[in-house]
C-alpha positions as CSV (number, residue, x, y, z in Angstrom):
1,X,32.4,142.1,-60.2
2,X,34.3,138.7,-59.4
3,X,33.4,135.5,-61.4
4,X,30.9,133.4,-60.3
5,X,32.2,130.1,-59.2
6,X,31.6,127.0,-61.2
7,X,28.7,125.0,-59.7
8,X,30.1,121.6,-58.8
9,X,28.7,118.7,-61.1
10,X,26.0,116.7,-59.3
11,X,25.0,113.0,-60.0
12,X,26.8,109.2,-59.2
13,X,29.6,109.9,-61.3
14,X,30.6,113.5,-59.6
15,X,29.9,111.6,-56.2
16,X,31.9,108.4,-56.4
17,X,34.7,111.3,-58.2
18,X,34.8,113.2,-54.9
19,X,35.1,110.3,-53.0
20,X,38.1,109.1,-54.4
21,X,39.9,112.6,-54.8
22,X,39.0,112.6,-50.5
23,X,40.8,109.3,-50.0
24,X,43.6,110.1,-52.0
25,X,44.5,113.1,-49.9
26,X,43.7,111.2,-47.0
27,X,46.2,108.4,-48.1
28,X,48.8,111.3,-48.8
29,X,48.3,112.6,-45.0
30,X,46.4,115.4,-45.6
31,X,44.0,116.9,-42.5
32,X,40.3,117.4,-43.6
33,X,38.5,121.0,-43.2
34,X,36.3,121.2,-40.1
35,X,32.9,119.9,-40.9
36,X,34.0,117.6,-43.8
37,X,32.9,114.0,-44.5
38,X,34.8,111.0,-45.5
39,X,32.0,110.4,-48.1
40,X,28.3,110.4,-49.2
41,X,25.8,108.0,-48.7
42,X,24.7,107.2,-52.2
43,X,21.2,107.4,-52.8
44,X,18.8,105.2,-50.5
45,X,21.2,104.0,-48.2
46,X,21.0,104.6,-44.5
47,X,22.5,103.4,-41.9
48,X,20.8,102.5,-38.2
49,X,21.0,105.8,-36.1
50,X,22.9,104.8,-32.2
51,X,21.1,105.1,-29.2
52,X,21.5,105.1,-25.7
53,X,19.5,103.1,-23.1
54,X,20.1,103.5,-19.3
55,X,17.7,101.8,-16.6
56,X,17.8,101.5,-13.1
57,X,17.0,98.3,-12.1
58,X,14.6,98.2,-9.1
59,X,14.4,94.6,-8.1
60,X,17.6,92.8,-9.4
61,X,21.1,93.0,-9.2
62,X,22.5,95.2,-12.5
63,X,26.1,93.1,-12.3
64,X,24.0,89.8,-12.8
65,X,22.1,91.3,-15.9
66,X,25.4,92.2,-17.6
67,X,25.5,88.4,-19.2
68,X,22.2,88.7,-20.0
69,X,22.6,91.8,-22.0
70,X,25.5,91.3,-23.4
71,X,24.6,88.7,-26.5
72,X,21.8,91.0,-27.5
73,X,24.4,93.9,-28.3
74,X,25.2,94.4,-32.1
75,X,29.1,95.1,-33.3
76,X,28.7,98.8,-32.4
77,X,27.0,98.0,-29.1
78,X,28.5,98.5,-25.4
79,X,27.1,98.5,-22.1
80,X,28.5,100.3,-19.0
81,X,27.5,99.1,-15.2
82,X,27.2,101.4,-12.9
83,X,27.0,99.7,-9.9
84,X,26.4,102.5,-7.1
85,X,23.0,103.3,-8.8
86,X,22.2,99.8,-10.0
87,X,21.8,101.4,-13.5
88,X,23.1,99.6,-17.0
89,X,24.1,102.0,-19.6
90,X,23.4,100.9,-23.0
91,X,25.0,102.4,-26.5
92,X,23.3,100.9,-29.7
93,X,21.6,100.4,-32.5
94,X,18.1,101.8,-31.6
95,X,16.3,98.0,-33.0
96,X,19.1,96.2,-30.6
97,X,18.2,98.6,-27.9
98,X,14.3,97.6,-28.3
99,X,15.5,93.8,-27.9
100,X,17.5,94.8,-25.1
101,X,14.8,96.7,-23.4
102,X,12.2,94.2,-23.0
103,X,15.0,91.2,-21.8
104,X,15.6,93.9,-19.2
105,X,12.0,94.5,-18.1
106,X,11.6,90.7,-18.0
107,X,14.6,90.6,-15.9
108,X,13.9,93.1,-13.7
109,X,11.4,91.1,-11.4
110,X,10.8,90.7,-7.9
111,X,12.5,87.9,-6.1
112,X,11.2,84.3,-7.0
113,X,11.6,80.8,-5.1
114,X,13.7,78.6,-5.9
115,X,14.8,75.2,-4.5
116,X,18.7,73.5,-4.5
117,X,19.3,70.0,-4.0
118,X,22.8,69.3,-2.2
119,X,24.2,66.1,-2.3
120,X,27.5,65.1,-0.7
121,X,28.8,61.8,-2.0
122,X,32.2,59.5,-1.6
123,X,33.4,57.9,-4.3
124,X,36.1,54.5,-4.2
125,X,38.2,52.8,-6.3
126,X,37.7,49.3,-4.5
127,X,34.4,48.1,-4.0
128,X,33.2,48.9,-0.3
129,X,30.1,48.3,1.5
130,X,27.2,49.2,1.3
131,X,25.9,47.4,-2.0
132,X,24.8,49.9,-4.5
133,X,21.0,48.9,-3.4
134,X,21.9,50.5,0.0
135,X,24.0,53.6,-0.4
136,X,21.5,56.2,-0.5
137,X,21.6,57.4,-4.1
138,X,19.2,57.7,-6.8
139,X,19.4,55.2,-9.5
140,X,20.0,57.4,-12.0
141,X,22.7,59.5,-10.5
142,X,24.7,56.4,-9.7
143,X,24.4,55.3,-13.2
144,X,25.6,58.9,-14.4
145,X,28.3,58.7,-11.8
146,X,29.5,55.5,-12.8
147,X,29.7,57.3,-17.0
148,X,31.5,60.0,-15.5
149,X,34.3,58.8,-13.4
150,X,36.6,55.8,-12.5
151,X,35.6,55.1,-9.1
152,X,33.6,52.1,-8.4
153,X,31.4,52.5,-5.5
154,X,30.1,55.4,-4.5
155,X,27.7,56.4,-0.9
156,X,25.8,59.5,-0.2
157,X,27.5,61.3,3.3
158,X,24.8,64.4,3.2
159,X,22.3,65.7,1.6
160,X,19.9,68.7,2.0
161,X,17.0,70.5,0.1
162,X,17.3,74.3,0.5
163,X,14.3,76.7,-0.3
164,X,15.4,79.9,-0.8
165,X,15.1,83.2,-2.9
166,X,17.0,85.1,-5.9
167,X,19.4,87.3,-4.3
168,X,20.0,85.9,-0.9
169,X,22.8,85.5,1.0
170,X,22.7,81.2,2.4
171,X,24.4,79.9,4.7
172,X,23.4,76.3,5.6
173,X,25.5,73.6,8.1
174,X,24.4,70.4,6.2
175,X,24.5,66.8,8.0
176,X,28.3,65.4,9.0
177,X,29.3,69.2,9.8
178,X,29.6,70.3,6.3
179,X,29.1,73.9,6.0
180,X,27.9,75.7,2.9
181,X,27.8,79.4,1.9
182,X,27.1,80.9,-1.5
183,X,24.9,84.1,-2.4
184,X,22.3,83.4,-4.9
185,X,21.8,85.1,-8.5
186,X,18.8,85.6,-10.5
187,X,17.0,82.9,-13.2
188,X,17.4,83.8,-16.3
189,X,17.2,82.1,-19.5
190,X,19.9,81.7,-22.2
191,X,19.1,83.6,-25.3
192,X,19.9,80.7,-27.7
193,X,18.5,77.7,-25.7
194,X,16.1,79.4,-23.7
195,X,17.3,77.3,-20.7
196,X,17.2,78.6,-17.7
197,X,20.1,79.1,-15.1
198,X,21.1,80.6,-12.3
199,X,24.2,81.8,-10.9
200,X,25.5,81.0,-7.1
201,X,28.6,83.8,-6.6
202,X,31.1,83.1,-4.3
203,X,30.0,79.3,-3.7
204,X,32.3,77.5,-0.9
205,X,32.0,73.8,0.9
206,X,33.8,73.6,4.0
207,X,33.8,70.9,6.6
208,X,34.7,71.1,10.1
209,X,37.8,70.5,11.6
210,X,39.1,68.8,15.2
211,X,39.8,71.9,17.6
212,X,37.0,73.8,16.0
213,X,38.6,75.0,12.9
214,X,37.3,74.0,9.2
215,X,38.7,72.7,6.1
216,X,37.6,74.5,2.7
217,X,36.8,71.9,0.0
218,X,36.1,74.6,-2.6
219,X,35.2,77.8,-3.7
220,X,34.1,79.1,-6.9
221,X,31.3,80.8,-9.2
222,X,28.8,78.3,-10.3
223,X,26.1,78.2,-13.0
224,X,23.3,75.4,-12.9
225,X,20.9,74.7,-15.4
226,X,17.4,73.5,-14.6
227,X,16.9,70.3,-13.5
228,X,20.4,69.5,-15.0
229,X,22.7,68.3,-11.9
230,X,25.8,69.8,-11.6
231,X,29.0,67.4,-10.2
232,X,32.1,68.7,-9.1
233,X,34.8,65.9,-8.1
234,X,37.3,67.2,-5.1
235,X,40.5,65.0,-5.0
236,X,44.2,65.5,-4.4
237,X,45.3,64.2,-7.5
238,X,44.3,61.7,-10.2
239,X,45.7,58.5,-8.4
240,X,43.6,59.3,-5.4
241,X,41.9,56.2,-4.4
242,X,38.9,58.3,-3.4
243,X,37.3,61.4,-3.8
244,X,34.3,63.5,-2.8
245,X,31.5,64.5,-5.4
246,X,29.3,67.9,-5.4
247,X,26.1,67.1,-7.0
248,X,24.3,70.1,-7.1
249,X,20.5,70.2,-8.8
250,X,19.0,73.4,-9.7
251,X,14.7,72.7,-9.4
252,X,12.0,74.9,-9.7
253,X,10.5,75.6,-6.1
254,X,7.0,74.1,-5.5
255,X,5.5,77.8,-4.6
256,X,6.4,78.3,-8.5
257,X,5.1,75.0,-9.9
């Protein structure tokens, strides 16, 4: 009859001794056995067991929820988009996944109101009529204006209130033949301020041109905050001796309030 093999030592110390034999050979190059472990949990220790999450969003875009998601993850987490099924794919921790879960559900809501104020204002360098009494701007907004930038008078040229939905497509031709395009994201709030913003993708001013033609002023991806306005400056350069500002406003439509 062959010997009976020694039973391995059990306990802490015969533990933490296989451990280090294993990393030794694994230092020296050696390949581990099928079905081997780099080491043993000692006693009482557990780690968080991975999960996956997918969802299919019904009302909102999945591409605009990928910020939302994304500071919820924990160091092992990732999140896949699959846009031709609207579905976010979520690997991670199964207490992250929870978090991420209900933000989703939140999220996932049918289109709301909102409401955009546009304003279109020049800005001078040299003081030109009207008086800052007449030029059409909100006290307050010239005053921030004035913080801002260099210029020393400044006039509203348009302005327009637009009502509108998450996830439409706008295009609006705003007083003086300024045209105005953008499609509209979804509110959502940021996870540390719990602020709310939304998103306008693909946001372009352009204004018409002699012979029926049109000159862009910009286009970009903006995010405005609620009730925070939102200036952009266009000018050639920094000597310009005037310039055109963007005030955007992002407000909470009265259907809402």
């Amino acid at each position: 009859m062959p010997p009976t093999p020694p039973t391995p030592p059990t306990g802490p110390l015969a533990r933490c001794a296989r451990a280090l034999a294993l990393a030794l050979a694994l230092a020296a190059g050696w390949s581990l056995p099928s079905g081997a472990f780099a080491a043993e949990p000692l006693p009482g220790a557990r780690s968080e067991e991975l999960g996956v999450l997918a969802i299919t969003l019904e009302h909102q875009r999945a591409g605009e929820a990928v910020a939302l998601v994304e500071p919820l993850l924990s160091p092992r987490g990732s999140i896949e988009l699959q846009a031709g099924t609207n579905t976010l794919v979520v690997r991670d921790s199964l207490s992250a996944l929870g978090r991420i879960r209900a933000a989703l559900r939140a999220f996932d809501h049918p289109a709301r109101p909102v409401a955009l104020d546009v304003q279109i204002v020049r800005a001078d360098r040299g003081m030109i009529s009207p008086l800052p009494a007449e030029d059409g701007l909100d006290a307050a907004l010239r005053q921030r204006l004035e913080t801002l930038f260099r210029f020393r008078s400044y006039r509203l040229l348009s302005r327009a209130r637009l009502g509108c939905r998450e996830g439409e497509q706008i295009a609006y031709e705003m007083p003086g033949d300024y045209r105005l395009s953008f499609r509209l994201g979804t509110v959502v709030a940021d996870p540390e301020s719990a602020r709310e913003r939304i998103r306008l993708h693909g946001f372009r001013v352009a204004r018409g041109a002699p012979g029926g033609g049109e000159q862009e002023l910009t286009h970009t991806l903006l995010n405005l905050w609620l009730d925070q306005p939102t200036i952009l400056g266009l000018t050639r350069d920094e000597a310009s001796p005037s310039a055109l500002m963007l005030v955007l406003t992002f407000e909470r439509d009265a259907e809402r309030r």
